[in-house]
N, C-alpha and C positions, 0 to 999 in steps of 0.2 A: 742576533744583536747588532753586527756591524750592518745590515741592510737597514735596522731600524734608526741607528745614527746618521746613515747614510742620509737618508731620505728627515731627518728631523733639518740635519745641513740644506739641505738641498729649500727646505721650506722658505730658509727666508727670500732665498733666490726666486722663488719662484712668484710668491708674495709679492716680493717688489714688481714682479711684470705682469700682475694682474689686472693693474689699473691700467691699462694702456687700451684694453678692448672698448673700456666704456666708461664715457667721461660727462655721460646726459646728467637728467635733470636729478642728484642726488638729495634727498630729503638731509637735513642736518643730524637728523640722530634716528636714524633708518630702527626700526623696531622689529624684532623677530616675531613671528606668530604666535599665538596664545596655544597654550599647552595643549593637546587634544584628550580630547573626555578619557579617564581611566578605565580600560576593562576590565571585566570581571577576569580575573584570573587564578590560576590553579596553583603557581608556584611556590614551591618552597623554602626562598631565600628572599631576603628584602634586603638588595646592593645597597640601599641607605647604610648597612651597617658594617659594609667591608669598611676594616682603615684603608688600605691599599686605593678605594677610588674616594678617598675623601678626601687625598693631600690634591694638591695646583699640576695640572699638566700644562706644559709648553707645545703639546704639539699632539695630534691624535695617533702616531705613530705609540707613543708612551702609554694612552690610554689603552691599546690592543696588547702592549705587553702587560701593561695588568690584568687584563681580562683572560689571556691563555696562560697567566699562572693559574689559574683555576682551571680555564674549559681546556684542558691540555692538549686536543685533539681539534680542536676548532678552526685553528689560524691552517691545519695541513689538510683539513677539509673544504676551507673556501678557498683554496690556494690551487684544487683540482675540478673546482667546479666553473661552468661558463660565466658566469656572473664574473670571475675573476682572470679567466684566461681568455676570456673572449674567443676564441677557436672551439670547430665543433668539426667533429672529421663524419661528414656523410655517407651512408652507405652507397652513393654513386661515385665515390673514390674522392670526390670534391675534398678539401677542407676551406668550413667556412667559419662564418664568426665576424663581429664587428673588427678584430685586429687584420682581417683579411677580405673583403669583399666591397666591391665597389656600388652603395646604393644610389638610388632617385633624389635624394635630398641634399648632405653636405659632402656627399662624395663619398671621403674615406678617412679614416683616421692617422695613414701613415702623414707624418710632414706636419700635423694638426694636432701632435699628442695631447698636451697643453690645455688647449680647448675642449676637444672631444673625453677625457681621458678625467677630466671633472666629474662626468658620471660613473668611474671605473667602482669598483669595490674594495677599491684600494688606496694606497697615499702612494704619487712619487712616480707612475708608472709613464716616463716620460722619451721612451724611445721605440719606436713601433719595430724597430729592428730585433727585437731582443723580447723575449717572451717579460712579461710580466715579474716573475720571478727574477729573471735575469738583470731586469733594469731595476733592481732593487725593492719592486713595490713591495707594500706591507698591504696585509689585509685591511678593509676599515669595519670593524666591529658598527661603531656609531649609526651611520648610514642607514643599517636595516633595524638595529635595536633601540635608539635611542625613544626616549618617550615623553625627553621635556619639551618637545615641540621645537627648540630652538637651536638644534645640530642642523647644519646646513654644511654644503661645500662653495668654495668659492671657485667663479666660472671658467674662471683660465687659469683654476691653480695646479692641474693634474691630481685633481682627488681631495686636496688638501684643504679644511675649511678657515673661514676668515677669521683672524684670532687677535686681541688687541696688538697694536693700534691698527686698525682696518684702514687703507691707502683710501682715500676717496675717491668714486667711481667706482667701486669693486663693484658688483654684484654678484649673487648667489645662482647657482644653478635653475631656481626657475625666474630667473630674473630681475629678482627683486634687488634692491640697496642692501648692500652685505650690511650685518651687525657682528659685532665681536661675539664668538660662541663659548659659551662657560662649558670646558670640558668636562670638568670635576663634577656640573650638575648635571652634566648628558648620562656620564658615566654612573654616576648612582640610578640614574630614570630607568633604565633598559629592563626592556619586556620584549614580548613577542611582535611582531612585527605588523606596523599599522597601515592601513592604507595610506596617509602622507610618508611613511619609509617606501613603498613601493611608491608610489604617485611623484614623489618632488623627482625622480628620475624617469619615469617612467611616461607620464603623462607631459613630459615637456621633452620627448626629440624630436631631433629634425630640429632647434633653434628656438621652438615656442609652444607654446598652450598646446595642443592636438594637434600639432604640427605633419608629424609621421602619420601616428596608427592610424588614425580617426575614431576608434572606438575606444581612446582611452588619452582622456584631457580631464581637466581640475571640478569640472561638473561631477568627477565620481568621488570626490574627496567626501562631499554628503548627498546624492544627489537624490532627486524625489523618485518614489516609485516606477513614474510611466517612461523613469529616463534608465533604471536600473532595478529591476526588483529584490535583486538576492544584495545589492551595497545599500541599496535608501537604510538610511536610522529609521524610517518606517514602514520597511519590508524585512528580511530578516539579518540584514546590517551585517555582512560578513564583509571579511579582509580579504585583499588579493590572497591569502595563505590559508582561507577557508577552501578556497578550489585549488590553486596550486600546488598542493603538496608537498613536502618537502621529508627527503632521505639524506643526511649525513651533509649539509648543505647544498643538496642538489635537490631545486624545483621541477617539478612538473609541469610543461604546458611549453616548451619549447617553440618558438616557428619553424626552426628548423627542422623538427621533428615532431610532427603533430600528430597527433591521434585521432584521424578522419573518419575511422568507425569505429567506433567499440563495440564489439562483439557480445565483449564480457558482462558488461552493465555494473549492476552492483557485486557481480561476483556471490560467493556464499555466503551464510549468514557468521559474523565475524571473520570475515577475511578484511585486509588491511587497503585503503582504497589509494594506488599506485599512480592513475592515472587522474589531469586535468577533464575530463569531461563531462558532459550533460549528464550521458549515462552511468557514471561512476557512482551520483544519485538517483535519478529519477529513471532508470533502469534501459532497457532494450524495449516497452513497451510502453511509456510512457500515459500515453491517452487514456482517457474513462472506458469502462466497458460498456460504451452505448453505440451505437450506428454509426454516429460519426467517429465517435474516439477508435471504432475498431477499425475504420477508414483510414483515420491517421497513420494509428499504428503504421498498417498496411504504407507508410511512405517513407518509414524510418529505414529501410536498406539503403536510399537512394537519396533522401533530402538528410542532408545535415538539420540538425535540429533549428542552429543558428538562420537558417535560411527561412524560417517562417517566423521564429524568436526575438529577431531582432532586423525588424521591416526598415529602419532606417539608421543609419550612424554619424557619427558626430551630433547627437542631439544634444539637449540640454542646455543649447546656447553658446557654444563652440565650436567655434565652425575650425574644419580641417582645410590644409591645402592639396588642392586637385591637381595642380599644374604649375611646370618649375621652368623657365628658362633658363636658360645659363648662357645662354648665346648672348645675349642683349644686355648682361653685366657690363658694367662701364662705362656708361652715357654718364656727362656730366651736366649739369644747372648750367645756367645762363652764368652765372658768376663762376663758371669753370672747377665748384666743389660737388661732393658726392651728392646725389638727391633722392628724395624720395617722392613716391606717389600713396597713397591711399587709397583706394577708388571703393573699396567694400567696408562696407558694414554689416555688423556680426548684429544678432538680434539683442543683445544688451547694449545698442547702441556703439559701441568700440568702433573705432576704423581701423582697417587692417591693411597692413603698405602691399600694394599690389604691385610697385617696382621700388628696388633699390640700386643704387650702385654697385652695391657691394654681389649681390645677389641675380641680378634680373628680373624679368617678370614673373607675378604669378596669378594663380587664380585660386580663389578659396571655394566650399560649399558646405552649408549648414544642410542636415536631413536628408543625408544623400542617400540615394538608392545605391544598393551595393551592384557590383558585377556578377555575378555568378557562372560558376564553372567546376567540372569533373574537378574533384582533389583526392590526392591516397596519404597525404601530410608531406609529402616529400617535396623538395627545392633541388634547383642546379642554378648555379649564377653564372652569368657570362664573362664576370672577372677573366682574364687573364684569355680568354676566346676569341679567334678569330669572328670578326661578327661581316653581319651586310650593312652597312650604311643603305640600301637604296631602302631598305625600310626599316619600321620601328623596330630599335633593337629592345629585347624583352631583358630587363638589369638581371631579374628570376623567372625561371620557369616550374611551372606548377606543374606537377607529375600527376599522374591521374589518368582511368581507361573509360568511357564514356562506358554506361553499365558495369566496369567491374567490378569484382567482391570484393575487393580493397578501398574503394574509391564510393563519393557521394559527392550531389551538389551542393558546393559551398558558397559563401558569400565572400564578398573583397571588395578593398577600396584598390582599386584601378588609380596608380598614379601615373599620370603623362609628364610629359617633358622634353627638354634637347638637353643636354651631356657631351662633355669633349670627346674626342677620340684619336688616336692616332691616324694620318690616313697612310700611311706605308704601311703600318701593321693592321690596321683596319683590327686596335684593340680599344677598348675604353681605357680613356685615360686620368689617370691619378692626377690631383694639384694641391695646390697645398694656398689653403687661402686664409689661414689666419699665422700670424707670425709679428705682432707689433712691432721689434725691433729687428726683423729683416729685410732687406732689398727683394723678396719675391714673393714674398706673400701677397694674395692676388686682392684681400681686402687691405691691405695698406698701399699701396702700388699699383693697381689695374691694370698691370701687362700678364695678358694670358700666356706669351711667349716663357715669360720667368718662371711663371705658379707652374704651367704644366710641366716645366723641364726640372723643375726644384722637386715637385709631387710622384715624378717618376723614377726621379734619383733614391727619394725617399722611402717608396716602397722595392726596388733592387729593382725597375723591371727598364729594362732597353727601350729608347724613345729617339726618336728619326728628326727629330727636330721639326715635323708637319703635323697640324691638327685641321680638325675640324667639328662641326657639332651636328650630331645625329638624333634623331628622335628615339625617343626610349618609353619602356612602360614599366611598372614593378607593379606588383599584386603583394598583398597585406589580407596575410584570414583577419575575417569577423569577428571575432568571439566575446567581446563584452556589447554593453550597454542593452540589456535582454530585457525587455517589455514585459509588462504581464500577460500573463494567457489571453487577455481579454482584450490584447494590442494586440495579441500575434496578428499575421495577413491570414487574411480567410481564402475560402480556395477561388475567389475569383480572381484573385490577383496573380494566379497563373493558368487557371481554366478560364481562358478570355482569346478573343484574337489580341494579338502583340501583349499577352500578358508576360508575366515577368521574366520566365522560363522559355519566352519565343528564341527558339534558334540552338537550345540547350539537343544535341546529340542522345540519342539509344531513351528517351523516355516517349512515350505519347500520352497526352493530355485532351481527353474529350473537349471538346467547347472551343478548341485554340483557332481548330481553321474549320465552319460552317462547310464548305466548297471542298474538303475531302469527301473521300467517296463511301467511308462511312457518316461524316455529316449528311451530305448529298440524301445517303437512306435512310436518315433519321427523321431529315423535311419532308421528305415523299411518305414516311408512314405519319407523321403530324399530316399532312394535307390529306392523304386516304382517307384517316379517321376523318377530318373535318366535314369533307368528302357525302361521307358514309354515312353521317350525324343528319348532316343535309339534305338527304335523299331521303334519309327515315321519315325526318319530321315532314317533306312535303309530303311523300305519301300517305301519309295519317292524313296533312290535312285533306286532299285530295279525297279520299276515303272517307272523309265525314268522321272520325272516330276523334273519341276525346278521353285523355287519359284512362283510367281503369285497370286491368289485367291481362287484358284480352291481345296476344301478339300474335294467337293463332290464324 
């Protein structure tokens, strides 16, 4: 209870400094989204009828203590899951997690609670020194249950959604003009969990639309078949929690801990399906039992499924970002204020700011080919690592034995970039770049000297007072935006010279290179035959003979 008053205190404070991130073009009476289509559901209780969520809440904090007077076990099962603790201890001894690791896009979350901490799964979690828990956060029920369509969080409130009187400028987590949220109707709506509860966080980090993943932007909120088959409302219209499974508040399908073969497939007849994968359905043998399907089969040890499934990402008209600078943050306009560039446009027409001041440069790509490379699901981050500047430092490394029985080829969005780093400790360096009403935050201020030294205070780590910006890469598995069969790549898109798979380790691929020295005998017995065809027919004609039986 005192964490929940804590954090109800804490709201208006924080409320007040919401508006400071964003003070653009605010519509007069910002409208929440229309309610999404009801599903069919199984349940046996219609929250319309509790009294408990039918009186006025003040605060979403209040609506979670109504809801675990009933679900009694609820709030201490999202309270141990990632979703809410943001830490994941790897079995390479690492511990990782967004409260802990240093990525390719806004860096980190210590020093940036506030901002970063709007997607948390919680209200109030506003000090990256202190677990979760510690800093008072409460669970947020709303977020993943709500089903009037019109629960949102507000951007820079640490979890907390916009609630009358809305400050002007607020906006919501995926960007929009905050609107005041009716608790009382959220809390009576809740169901099972829709693709806009997964989506409004999920499809917008990294700052925007497909920003991060690339395989997962607001195209999959209804998207059409050839962009998603198993989400289109015209393919079989499942939820991110039709695949992702979910035990005791813990999901299935982790990055940190991916499931890069399964073995298992469907498992037995009624056995309970534990894992995110292709093959949790469609089994270990997937293909028809025809020529080709038995071929296929025959590639599932070694090709991730994803890698033929889903031939390009970010489709549907959202383009993802490729390339981060962060060096070139700063440049100011002729008139000496922050500016921006544009230079891409997305296939719905949008222009996409290709520099900012606040940001640096970047580079977007719609319908990208993915990377591919040996994966066994496992990460190690460079956080906290001595690294080499003289080349690209990798943010994560993809674990993986080229041929082994752990591991298969998978796809990835390849992000680039440059990143600060320390040059005495030659470690990447934390900053802290949003902070409205601070002297160091590096988007109200542009001195990198302050963000970096404020960013490093923030998350406890020893900083030399010298930086510099080094190249960096991060790799992102593939796993959505899946084609129908009738999209997948066919096999010349890797049985080809510089087909897809050129350069890929422990596999051979007929067709790749003509001039090896089994190609080499493949032409020599084409030209023999040819050859030998040659000879026959002149000697017939030479011989006077015309068709018949006669070879004697």
């Amino acid at each position: 209870m005192k964490r929940l008053l804590a954090s109800i205190l804490s709201l208006g404070l924080i409320a007040g400094g919401a508006g400071f991130a964003t003070a653009e073009d605010n519509p007069a009476t910002p409208m929440p989204p229309v309610a999404p289509t009801p599903s069919i559901s199984s349940a046996t209780a219609d929250h319309t009828k509790f009294d408990i969520l039918k009186k006025p809440f003040a605060s979403g904090p209040e609506v979670t203590e109504a809801c675990v007077s009933c679900h009694t076990e609820a709030d201490d099962q999202i309270m141990h899951s990632i979703h809410f603790e943001w830490k994941y201890d790897s079995d390479s001894g690492q511990t990782l997690g967004k409260s802990k690791v240093i990525n390719a896009f806004c860096g980190n979350v210590a020093g940036n609670e506030a901002r970063c901490t709007s997607c948390h799964a919680g209200y109030g979690w506003d000090d990256m020194s202190k677990t979760a828990e510690q800093a008072g956060a409460v669970p947020d029920c709303l977020v993943c249950h709500d089903r009037s369509g019109q629960y949102t969080k507000t951007a820079t409130g640490a979890g907390h959604p916009p609630i009358e009187p809305v400050k002007a400028g607020t906006k919501t987590i995926t960007g929009a003009a905050a609107w005041p949220v009716d608790l009382s109707r959220a809390a009576q709506s809740v169901g099972m969990p829709g693709r806009d509860n997964c989506g409004n966080c999920h499809f917008y980090g990294g700052g925007g639309d497909n920003v991060k993943h690339g395989d997962l932007s607001s195209a999959l909120y209804a998207p059409p078949k050839e962009v998603d088959v198993h989400m289109s409302p015209d393919g079989l219209n499942f939820t991110c929690s039709t695949c992702h499974v979910e035990d005791k508040h813990n999901w299935a399908g982790s990055r940190y801990d991916t499931v890069a073969k399964d073995v298992v497939g469907r498992g037995k007849p009624g056995a309970v399906r534990t894992a995110a994968t292709c093959e949790s359905c469609h089994d270990t043998n997937p293909h028809p039992s025809n020529i080709k399907g038995v071929k296929l089969n025959d590639h599932t040890d070694k090709l991730a499924c994803q890698s033929c499934h889903i031939p390009e990402f970010a489709r549907g008209g959202v383009a993802t970002k490729t390339y981060w600078d962060w060096s070139t943050a700063g440049r100011m306009g002729a008139d000496g204020k922050p500016m921006h560039e544009a230079n891409f446009v997305q296939s719905d027409g949008k222009e996409l700011h290709t520099y900012l001041s606040t940001k640096g440069d970047f580079e977007w790509g719609e319908d990208v080919v993915p990377h591919y490379a040996w994966f066994n699901g496992h990460v190690e981050y460079a956080t906290g690592e001595e690294i080499d500047p003289t080349a690209a430092v990798k943010v994560n490394r993809i674990k993986g034995a080229p041929g082994g029985a752990d591991s298969r080829i998978w796809p990835f969005k390849l992000m680039e970039g440059r990143q600060a780093y320390d040059t005495d400790s030659n470690k990447l360096a934390y900053s802290h770049v949003w902070g409205p009403t601070t002297d160091t935050a590096f988007w109200t201020n542009f001195d990198w000297p302050k963000a970096i030294e404020a960013g490093m205070k923030a998350a406890g780590q020893e900083y030399s007072g010298n930086f510099d910006f080094v190249d960096t890469q991060m790799y992102w598995p593939i796993t959505h935006m899946v084609a129908p069969a009738s999209d997948a790549l066919d096999c010349a898109a890797c049985h080809a010279q510089d087909g897809r798979l050129d350069g890929i380790a422990a596999v051979y691929m007929p067709g790749t290179n003509p001039r090896s020295p089994i190609g080499l005998l493949g032409m020599a017995l084409v030209a023999l035959t040819i050859l030998g065809v040659g000879l026959h027919i002149a000697l017939r004609l030479l011989g006077g003979r015309k068709g018949g039986t006669d070879h004697g």
